[in-house]
BALOBA-1460 file (C-alpha; in Angstrom, 3 decimals):
// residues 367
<rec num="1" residu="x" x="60.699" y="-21.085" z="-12.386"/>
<rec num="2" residu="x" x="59.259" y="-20.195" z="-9.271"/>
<rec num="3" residu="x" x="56.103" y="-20.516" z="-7.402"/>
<rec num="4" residu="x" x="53.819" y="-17.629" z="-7.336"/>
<rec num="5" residu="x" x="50.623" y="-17.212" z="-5.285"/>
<rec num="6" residu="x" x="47.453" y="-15.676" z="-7.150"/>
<rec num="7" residu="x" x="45.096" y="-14.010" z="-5.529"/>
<rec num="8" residu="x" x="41.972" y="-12.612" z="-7.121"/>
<rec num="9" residu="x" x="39.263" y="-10.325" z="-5.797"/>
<rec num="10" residu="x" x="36.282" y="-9.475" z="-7.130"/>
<rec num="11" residu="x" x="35.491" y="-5.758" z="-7.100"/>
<rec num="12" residu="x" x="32.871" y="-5.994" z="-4.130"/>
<rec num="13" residu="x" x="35.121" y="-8.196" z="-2.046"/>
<rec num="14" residu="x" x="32.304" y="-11.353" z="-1.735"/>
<rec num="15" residu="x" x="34.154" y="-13.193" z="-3.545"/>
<rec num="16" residu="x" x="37.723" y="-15.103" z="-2.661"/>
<rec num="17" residu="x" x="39.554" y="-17.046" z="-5.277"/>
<rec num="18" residu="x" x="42.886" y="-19.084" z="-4.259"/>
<rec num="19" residu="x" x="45.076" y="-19.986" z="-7.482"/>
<rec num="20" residu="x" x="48.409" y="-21.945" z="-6.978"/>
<rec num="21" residu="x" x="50.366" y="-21.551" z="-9.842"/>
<rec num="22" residu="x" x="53.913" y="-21.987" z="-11.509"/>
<rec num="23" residu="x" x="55.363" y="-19.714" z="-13.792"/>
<rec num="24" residu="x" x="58.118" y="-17.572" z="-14.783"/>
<rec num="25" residu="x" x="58.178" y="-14.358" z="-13.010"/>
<rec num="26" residu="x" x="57.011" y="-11.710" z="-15.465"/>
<rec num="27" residu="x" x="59.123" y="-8.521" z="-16.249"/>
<rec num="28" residu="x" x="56.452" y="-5.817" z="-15.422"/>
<rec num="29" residu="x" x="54.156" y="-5.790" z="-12.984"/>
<rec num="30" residu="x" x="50.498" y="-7.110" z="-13.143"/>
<rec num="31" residu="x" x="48.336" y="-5.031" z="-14.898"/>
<rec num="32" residu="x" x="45.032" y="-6.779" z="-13.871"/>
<rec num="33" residu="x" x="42.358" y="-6.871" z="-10.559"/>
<rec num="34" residu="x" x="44.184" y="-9.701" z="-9.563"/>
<rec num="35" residu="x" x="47.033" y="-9.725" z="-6.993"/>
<rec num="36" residu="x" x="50.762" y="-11.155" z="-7.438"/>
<rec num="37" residu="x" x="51.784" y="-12.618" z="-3.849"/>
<rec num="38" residu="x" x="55.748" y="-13.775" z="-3.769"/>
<rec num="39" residu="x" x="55.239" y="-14.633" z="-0.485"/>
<rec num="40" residu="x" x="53.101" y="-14.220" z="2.594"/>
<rec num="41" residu="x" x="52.652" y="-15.666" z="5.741"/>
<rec num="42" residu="x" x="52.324" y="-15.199" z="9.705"/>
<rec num="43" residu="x" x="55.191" y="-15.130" z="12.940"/>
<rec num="44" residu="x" x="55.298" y="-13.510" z="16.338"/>
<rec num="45" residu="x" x="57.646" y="-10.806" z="16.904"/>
<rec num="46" residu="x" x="59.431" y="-10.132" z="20.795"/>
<rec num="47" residu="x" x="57.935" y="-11.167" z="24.177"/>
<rec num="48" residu="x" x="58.860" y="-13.178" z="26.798"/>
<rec num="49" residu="x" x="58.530" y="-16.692" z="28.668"/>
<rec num="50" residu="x" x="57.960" y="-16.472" z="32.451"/>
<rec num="51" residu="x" x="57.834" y="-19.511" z="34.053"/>
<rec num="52" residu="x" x="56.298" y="-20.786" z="37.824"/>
<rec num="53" residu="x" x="58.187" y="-22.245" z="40.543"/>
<rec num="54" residu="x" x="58.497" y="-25.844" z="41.283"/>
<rec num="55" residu="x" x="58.792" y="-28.885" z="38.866"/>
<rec num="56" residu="x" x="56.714" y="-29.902" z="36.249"/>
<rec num="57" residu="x" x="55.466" y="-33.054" z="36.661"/>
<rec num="58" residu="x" x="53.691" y="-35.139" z="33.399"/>
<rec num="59" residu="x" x="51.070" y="-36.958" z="35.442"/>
<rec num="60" residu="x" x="49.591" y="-33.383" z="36.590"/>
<rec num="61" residu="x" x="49.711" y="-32.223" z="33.504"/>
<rec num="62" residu="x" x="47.379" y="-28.726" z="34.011"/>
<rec num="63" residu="x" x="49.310" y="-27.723" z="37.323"/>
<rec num="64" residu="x" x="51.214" y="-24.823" z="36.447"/>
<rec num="65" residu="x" x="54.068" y="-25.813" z="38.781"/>
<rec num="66" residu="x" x="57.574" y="-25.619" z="36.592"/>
<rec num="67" residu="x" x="55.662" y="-24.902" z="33.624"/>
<rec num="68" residu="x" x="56.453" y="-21.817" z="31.062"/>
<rec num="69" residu="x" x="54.143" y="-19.335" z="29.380"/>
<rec num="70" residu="x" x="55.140" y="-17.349" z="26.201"/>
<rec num="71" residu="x" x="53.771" y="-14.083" z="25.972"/>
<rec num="72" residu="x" x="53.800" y="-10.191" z="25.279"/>
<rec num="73" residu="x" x="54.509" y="-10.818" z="21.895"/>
<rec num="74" residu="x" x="53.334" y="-8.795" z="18.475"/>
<rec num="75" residu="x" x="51.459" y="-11.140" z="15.914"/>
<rec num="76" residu="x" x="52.056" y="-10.573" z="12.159"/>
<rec num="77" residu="x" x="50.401" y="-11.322" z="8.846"/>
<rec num="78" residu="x" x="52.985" y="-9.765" z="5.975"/>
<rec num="79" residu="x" x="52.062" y="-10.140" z="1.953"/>
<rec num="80" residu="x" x="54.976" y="-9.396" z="-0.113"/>
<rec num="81" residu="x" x="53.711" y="-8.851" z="-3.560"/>
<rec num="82" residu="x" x="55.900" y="-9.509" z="-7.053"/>
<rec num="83" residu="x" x="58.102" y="-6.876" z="-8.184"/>
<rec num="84" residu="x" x="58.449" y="-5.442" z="-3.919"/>
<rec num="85" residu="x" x="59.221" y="-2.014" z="-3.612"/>
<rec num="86" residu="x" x="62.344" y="-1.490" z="-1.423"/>
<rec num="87" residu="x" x="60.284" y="-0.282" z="2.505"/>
<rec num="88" residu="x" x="58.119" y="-2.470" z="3.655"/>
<rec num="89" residu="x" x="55.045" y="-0.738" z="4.662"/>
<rec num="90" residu="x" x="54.448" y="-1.855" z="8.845"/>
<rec num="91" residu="x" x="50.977" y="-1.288" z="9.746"/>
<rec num="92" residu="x" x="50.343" y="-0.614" z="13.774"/>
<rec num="93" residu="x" x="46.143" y="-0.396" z="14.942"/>
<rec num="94" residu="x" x="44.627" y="1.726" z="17.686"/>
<rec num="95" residu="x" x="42.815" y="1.614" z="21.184"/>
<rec num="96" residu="x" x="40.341" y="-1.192" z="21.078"/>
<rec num="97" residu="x" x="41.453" y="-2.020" z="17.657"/>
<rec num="98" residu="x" x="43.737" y="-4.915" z="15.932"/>
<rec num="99" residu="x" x="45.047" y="-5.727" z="12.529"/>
<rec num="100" residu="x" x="41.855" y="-6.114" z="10.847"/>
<rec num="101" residu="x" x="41.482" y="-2.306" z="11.202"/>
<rec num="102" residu="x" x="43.899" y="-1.729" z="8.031"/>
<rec num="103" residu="x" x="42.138" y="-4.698" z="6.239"/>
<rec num="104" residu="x" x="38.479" y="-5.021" z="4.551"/>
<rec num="105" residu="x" x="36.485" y="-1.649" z="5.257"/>
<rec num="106" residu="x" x="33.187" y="-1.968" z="7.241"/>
<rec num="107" residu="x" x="31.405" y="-1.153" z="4.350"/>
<rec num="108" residu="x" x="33.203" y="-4.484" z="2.250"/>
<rec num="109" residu="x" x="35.743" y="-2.101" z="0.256"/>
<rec num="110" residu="x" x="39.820" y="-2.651" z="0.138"/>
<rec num="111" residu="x" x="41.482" y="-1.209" z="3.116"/>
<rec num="112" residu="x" x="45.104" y="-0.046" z="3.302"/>
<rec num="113" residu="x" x="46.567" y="-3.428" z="3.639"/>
<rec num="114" residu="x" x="44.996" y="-4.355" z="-0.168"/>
<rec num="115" residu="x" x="45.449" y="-0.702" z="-1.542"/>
<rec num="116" residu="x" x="49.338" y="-0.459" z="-0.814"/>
<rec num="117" residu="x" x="49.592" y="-3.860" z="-1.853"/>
<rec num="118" residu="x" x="48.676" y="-3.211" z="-4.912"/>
<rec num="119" residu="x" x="51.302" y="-0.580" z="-5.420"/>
<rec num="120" residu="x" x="53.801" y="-2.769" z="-4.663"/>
<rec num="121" residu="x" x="54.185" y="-1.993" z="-1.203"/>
<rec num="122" residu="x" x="55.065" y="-5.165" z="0.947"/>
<rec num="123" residu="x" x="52.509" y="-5.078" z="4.384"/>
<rec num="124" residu="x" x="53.238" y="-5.912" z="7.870"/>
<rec num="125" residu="x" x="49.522" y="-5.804" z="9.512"/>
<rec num="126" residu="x" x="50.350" y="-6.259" z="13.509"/>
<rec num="127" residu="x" x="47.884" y="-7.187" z="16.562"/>
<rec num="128" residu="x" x="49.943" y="-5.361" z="19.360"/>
<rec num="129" residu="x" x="50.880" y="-7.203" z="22.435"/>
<rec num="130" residu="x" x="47.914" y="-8.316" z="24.511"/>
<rec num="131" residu="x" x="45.418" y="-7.867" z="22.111"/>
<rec num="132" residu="x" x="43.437" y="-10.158" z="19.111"/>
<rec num="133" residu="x" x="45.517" y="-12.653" z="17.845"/>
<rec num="134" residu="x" x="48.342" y="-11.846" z="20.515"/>
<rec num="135" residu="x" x="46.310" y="-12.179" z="23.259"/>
<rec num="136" residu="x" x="48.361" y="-14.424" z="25.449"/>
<rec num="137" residu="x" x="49.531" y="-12.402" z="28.145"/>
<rec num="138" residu="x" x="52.219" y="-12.505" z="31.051"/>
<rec num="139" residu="x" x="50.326" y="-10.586" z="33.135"/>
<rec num="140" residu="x" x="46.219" y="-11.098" z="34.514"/>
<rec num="141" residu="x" x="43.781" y="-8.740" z="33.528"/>
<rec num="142" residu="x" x="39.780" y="-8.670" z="34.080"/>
<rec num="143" residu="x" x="37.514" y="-8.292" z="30.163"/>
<rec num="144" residu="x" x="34.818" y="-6.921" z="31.529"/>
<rec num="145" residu="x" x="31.533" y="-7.164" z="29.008"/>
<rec num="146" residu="x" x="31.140" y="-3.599" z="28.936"/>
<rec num="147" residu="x" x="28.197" y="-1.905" z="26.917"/>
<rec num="148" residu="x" x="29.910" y="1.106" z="25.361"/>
<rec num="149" residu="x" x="28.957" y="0.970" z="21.513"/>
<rec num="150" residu="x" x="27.708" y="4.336" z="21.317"/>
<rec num="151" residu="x" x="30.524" y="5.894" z="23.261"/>
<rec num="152" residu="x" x="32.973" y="4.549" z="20.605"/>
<rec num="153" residu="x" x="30.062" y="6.304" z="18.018"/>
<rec num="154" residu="x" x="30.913" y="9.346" z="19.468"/>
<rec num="155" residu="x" x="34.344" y="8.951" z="20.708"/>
<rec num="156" residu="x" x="35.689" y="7.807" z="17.166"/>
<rec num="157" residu="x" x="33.216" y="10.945" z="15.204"/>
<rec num="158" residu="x" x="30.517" y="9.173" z="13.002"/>
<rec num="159" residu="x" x="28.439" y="11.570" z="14.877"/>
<rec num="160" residu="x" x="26.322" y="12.251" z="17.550"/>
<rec num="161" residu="x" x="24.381" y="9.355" z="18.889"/>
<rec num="162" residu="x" x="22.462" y="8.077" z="17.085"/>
<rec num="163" residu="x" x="22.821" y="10.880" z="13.985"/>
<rec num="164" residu="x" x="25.788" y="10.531" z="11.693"/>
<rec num="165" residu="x" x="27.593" y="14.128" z="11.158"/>
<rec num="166" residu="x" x="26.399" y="15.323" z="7.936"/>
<rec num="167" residu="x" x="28.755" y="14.926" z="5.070"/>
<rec num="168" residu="x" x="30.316" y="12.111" z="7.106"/>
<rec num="169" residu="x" x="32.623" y="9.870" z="5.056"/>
<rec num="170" residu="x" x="31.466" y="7.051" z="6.721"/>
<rec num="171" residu="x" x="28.379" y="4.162" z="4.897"/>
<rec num="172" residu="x" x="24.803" y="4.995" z="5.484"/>
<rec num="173" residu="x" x="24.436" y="1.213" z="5.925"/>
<rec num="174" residu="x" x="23.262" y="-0.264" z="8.984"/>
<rec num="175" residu="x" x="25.292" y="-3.518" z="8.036"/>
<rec num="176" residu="x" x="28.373" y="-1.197" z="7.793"/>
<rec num="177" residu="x" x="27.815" y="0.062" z="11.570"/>
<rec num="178" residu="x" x="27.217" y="-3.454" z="12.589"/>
<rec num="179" residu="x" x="30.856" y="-4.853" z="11.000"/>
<rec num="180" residu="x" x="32.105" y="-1.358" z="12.779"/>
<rec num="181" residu="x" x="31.363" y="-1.971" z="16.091"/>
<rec num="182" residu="x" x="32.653" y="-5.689" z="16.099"/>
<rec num="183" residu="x" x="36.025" y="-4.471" z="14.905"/>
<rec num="184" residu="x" x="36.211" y="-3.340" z="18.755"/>
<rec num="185" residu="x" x="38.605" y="-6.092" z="20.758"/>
<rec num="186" residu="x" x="39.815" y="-6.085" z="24.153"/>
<rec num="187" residu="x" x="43.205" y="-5.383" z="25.673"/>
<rec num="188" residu="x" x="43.831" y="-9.203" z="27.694"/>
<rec num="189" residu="x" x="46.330" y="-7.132" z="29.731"/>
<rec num="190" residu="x" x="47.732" y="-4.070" z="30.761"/>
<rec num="191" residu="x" x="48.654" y="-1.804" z="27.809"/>
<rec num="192" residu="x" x="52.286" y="-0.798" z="28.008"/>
<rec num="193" residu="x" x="53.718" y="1.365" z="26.011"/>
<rec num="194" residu="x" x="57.344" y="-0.370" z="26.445"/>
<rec num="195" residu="x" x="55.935" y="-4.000" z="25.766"/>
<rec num="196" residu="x" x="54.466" y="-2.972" z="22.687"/>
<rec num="197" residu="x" x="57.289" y="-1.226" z="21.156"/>
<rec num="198" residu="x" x="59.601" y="-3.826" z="22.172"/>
<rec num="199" residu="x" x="57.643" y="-6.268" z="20.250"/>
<rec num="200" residu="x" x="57.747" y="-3.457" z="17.336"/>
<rec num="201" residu="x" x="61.776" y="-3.886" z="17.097"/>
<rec num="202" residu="x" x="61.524" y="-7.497" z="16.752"/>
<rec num="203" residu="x" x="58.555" y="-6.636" z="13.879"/>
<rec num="204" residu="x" x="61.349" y="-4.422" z="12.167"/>
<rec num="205" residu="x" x="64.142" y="-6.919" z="12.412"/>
<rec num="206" residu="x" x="61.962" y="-9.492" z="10.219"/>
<rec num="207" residu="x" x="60.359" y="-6.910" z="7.736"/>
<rec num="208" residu="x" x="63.618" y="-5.167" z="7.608"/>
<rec num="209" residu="x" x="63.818" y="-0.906" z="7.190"/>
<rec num="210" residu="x" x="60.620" y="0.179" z="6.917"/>
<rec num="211" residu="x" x="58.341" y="2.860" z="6.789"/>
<rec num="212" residu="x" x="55.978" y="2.774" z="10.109"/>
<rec num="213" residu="x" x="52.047" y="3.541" z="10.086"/>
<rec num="214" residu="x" x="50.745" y="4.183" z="13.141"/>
<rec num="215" residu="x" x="47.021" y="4.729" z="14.331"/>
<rec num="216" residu="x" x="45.822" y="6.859" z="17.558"/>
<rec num="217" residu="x" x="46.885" y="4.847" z="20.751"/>
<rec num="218" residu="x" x="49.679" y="3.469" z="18.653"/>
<rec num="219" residu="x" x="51.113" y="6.392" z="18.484"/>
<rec num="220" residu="x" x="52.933" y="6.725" z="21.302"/>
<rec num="221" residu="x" x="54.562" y="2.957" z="20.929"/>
<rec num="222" residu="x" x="55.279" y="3.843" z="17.665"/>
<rec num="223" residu="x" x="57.308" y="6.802" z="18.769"/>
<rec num="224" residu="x" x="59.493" y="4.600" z="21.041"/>
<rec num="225" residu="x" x="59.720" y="1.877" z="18.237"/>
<rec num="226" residu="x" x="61.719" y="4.663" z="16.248"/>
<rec num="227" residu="x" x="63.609" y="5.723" z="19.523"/>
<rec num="228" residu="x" x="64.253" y="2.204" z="19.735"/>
<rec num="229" residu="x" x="65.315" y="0.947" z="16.069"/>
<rec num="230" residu="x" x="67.454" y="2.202" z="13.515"/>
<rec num="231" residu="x" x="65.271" y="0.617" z="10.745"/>
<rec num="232" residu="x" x="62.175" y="3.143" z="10.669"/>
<rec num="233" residu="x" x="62.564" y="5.353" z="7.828"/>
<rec num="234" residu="x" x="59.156" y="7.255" z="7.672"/>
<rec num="235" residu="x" x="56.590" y="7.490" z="10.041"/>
<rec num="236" residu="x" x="52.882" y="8.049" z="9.333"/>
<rec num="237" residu="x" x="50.624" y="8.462" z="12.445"/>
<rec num="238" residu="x" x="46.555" y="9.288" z="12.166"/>
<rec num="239" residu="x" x="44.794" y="10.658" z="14.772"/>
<rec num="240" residu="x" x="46.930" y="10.549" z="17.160"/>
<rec num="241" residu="x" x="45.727" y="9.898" z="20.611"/>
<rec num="242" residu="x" x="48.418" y="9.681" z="23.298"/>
<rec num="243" residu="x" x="51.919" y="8.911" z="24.021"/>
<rec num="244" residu="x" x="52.620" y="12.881" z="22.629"/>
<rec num="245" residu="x" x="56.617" y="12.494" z="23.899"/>
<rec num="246" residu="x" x="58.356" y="16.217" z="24.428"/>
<rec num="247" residu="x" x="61.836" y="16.347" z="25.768"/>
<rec num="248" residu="x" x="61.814" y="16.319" z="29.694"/>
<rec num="249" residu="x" x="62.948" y="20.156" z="30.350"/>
<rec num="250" residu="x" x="60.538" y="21.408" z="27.194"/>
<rec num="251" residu="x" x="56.806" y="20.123" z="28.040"/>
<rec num="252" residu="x" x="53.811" y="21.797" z="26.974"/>
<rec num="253" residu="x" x="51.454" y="22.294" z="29.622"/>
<rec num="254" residu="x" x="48.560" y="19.716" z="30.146"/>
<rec num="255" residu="x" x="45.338" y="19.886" z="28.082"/>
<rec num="256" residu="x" x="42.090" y="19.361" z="29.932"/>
<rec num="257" residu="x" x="39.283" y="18.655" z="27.453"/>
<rec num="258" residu="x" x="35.447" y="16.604" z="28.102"/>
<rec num="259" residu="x" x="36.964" y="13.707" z="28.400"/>
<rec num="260" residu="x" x="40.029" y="14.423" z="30.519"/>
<rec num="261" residu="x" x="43.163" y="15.481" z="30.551"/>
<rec num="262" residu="x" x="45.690" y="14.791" z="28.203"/>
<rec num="263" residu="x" x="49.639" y="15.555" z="29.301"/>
<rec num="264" residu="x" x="52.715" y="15.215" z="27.169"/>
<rec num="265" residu="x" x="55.181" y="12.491" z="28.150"/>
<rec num="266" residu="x" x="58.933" y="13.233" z="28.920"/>
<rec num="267" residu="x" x="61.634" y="11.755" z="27.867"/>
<rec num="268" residu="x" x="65.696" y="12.505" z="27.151"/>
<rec num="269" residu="x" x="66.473" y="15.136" z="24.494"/>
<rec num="270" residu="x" x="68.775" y="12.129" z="23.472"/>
<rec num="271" residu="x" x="65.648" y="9.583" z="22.473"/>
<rec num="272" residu="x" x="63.485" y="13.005" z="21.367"/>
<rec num="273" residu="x" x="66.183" y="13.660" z="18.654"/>
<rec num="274" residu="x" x="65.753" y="10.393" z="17.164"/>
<rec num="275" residu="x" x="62.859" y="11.587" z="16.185"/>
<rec num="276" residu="x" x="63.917" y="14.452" z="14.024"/>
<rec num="277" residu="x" x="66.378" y="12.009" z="12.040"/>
<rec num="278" residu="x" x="63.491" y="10.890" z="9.421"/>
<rec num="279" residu="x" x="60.242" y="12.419" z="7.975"/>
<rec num="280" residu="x" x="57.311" y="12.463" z="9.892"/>
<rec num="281" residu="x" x="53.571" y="13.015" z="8.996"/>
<rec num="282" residu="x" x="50.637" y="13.406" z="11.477"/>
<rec num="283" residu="x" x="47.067" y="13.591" z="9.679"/>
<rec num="284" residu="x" x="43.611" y="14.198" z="11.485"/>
<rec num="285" residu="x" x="40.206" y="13.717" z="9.989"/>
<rec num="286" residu="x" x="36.848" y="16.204" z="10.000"/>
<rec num="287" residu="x" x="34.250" y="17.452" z="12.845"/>
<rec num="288" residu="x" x="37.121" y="17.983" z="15.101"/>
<rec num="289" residu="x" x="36.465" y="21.441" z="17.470"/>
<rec num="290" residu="x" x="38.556" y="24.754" z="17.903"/>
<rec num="291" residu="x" x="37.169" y="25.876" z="21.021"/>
<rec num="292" residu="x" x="36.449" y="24.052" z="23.726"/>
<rec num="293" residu="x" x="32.808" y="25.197" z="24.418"/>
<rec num="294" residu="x" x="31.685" y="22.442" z="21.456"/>
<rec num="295" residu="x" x="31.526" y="21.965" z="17.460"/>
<rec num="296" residu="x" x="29.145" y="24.256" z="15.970"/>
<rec num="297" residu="x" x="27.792" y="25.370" z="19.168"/>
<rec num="298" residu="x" x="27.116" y="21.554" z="20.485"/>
<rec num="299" residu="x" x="28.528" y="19.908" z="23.208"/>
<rec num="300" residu="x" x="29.872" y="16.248" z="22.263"/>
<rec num="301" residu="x" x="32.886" y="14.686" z="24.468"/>
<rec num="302" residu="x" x="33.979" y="12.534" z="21.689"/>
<rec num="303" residu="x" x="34.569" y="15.743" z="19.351"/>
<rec num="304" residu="x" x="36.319" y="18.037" z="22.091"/>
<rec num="305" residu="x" x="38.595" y="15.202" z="23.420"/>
<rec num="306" residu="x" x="40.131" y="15.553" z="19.688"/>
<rec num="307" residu="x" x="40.652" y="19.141" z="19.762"/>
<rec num="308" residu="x" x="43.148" y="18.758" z="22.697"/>
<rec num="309" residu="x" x="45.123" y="16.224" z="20.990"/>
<rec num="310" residu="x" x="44.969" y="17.899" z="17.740"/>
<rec num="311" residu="x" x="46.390" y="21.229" z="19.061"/>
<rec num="312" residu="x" x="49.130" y="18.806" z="21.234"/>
<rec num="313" residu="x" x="50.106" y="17.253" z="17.669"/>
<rec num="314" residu="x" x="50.855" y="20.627" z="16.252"/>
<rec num="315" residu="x" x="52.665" y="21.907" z="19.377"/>
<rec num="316" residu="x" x="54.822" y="18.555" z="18.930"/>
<rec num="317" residu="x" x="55.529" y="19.165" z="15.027"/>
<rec num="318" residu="x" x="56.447" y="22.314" z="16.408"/>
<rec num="319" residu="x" x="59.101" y="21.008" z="18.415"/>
<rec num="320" residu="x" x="60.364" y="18.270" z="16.551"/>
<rec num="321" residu="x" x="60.749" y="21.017" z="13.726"/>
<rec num="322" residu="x" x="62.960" y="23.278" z="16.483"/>
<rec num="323" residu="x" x="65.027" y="20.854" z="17.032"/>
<rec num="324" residu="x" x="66.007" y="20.360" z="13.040"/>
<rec num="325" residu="x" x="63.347" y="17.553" z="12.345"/>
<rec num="326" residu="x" x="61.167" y="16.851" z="9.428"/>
<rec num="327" residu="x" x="57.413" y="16.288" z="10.559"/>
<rec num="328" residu="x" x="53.938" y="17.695" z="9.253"/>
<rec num="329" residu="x" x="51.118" y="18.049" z="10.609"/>
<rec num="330" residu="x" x="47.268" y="17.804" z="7.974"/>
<rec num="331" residu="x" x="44.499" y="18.331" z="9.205"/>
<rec num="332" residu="x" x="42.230" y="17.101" z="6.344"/>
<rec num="333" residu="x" x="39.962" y="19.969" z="6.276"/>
<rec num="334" residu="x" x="42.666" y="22.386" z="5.532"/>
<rec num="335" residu="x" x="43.061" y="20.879" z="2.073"/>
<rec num="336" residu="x" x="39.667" y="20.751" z="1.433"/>
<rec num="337" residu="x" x="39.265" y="17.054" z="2.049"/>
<rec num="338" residu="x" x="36.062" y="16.905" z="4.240"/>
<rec num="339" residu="x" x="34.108" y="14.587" z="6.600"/>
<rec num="340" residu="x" x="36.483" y="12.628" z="7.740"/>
<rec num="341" residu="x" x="36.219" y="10.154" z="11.338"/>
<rec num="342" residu="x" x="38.934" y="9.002" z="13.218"/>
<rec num="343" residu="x" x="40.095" y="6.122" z="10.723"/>
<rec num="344" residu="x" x="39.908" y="8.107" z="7.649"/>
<rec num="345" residu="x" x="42.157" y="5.003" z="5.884"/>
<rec num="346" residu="x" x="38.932" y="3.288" z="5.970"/>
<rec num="347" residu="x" x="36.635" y="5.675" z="4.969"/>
<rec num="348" residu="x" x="34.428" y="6.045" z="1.931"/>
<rec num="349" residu="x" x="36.942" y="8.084" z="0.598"/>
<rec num="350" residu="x" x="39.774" y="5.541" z="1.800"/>
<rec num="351" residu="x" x="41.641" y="5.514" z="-2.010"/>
<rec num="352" residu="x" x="41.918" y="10.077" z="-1.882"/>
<rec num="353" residu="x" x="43.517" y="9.247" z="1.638"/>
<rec num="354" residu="x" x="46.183" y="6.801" z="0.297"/>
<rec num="355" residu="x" x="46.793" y="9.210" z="-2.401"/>
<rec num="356" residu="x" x="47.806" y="11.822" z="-0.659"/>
<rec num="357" residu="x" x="50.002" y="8.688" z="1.597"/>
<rec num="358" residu="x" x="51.677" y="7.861" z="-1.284"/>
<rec num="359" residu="x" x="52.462" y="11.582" z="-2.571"/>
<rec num="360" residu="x" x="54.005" y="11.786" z="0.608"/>
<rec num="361" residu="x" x="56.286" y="8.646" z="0.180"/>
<rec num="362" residu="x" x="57.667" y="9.717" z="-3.104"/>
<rec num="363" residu="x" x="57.908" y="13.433" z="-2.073"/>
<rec num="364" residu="x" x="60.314" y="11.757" z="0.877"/>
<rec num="365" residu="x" x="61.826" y="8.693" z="-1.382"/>
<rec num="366" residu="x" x="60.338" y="6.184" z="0.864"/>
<rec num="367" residu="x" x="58.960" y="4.345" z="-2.298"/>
């Protein structure tokens, strides 16, 4: 007999029921709304301990002298539902972003974490180094209360302040906006490419060979997690934003757009060609520019800062293809799947963007 943990959501999400129960494990999986947990739970991953100079002394107890501070690592909540399929699915947010980006849409439907879980799928959500719930930090850093709402609007293509793009899978719903915006978290120090994907090894080592989601700025750590670790089998990475790695002697030239310039980042052919040992997927959403003079003849920042990195990501596939990988770049319009923003695993359409995800895992035996 063994103890099994059910959870039950309603279909609008309002509603949270918390069953402890013991009973034999059934021989198929669970055919109803509710959710079979074997187990789930929370742990850091990496970081380090630096300590100050001097001896601690118990009678002064807040003077740092001799004392130690733990830091710089990864936070992690994993669900590993009954009847587990064999990868672990490790879930990695974006710029301004933590875990709760792959959880509960803005608009109060299941997000990724939920969806894949109920495939079977277990889920690693992680809060990067230095940001939500792994906010302690080794290093100082200023959080400035900066107003910047309806750059992210723009930046992240709803639309164009304050007009939604037309077609836009994104909710109508002021309320929606609202939960949007407050997703938005800041980095409590410097964001480092190397701390993070440090921190992403030590994920692996607990979740064990896995199949790697990445999200825009987490794309570049999640490259180095896979030049890093042996135990990334897949990786999926949407909208990628930065951390583009070419070998040194091979770099595409640097891509000015509205919002600067975005340059590739070199590194060995060595580390480059771990990257052509497993299958890689890139996808990018809707309202994304081909020219550089605007999207239907308007200027917008946040839309032409996308078409650099969009025509970077197929430049990369390119290259990780030349060199005898497996990667693909989608760009969702291509297959007729339309109005998509920069987190298309949360958008209204959210379950037709998993689909394809999981096509992709069987296609590549990753499930």
């Amino acid at each position: 007999m063994n103890k099994r943990l059910n959870i039950r959501f309603t279909n609008t999400l309002l509603s949270v029921g918390v069953a402890l129960t013991i009973s034999a494990c059934s021989t198929t999986p669970h055919q109803s709304t509710a959710l079979s947990i074997a187990q789930q739970g929370n742990f850091a991953a990496g970081g380090k301990v630096i300590q100050s100079a001097g001896q601690f002394d118990d009678k002064q107890l807040f003077n740092p002298q001799g004392q130690t501070l733990h830091g710089d690592h990864a936070s992690v909540f994993y669900q590993i539902p009954e009847h587990a399929r064999p990868y672990p699915l490790v879930f990695l947010h974006g710029a301004g972003q933590s875990a709760k980006t792959w959880g509960t849409t803005p608009d109060g439907r299941e997000g990724f974490q939920t969806l894949f879980l109920r495939q079977h799928f277990p889920v690693y959500v992680v809060d990067q180094p230095r940001r939500g719930q792994a906010g302690q930090s080794t290093v100082s850093a200023e959080v400035p209360a900066t107003t910047n709402d309806q750059a992210w609007f723009n930046m992240f293509r709803l639309g164009q302040y304050p007009n939604l793009f037309k077609g836009v899978q994104f909710s109508q719903d002021s309320t929606a906006l609202n939960q949007y915006f407050r997703q938005m978290t800041p980095n409590t120090g410097a964001y480092d490419e190397q701390v993070i994907s440090d921190a992403m090894v030590e994920v692996l080592k607990k979740s064990g060979d896995a199949v790697l989601i990445t999200h825009s700025q987490g794309g570049g750590p999640g490259w180095w997690t896979a030049i890093k670790s042996n135990q990334v089998k897949g990786i999926v990475a949407y909208e990628l934003g930065s951390g583009f790695v070419f070998p040194e002697n091979e770099l595409p030239e640097p891509m000015p757009s509205a919002t600067g310039t975005l340059s590739p980042t070199p590194v060995k052919i060595a580390e480059f060609q771990k990257l052509t040992r497993m299958p890689i997927i890139i996808y990018y959403g809707d309202n994304i520019p081909t020219e550089k003079n605007g999207y239907a003849g308007q200027q917008n920042a946040g839309q032409d800062n996308w078409r650099v990195r969009l025509k970077m990501a197929q430049l990369w596939v390119d290259k990780i293809n030349q060199h005898g990988g497996k990667a693909q770049l989608v760009h969702l319009p291509d297959i007729e799947v339309y109005g998509n923003t920069h987190f298309p695993f949360s958008d209204l359409n959210n379950q037709q963007i998993a689909e394809l995800l999981s096509q992709w895992l069987h296609k590549n035996k990753l499930d």
